[in-house]
Steps between C-alpha positions, in 0.01 A plus 500: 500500500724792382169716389401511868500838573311598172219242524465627859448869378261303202289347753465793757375705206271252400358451826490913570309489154235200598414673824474852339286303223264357822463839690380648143257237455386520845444871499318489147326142707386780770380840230305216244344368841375895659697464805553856372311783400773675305475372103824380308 
């Protein structure tokens, strides 16, 4: 494993791109829902 260090930095943006991805879909979950008054 000499690409260690690179697939590390891969996977960490990967994963900070999932949860982003998951919180966006959760929020636009919560507006399609009405939990909120305020429109898109």
């Amino acid at each position: 494993m000499f690409k260690d260090e690179k697939t590390k930095k891969k996977n960490l943006r990967t994963a900070l791109g999932l949860i982003a991805f998951i919180v966006f879909l959760f929020i636009f979950t919560l507006y399609n829902v009405g939990v909120f008054d305020r429109p898109l």
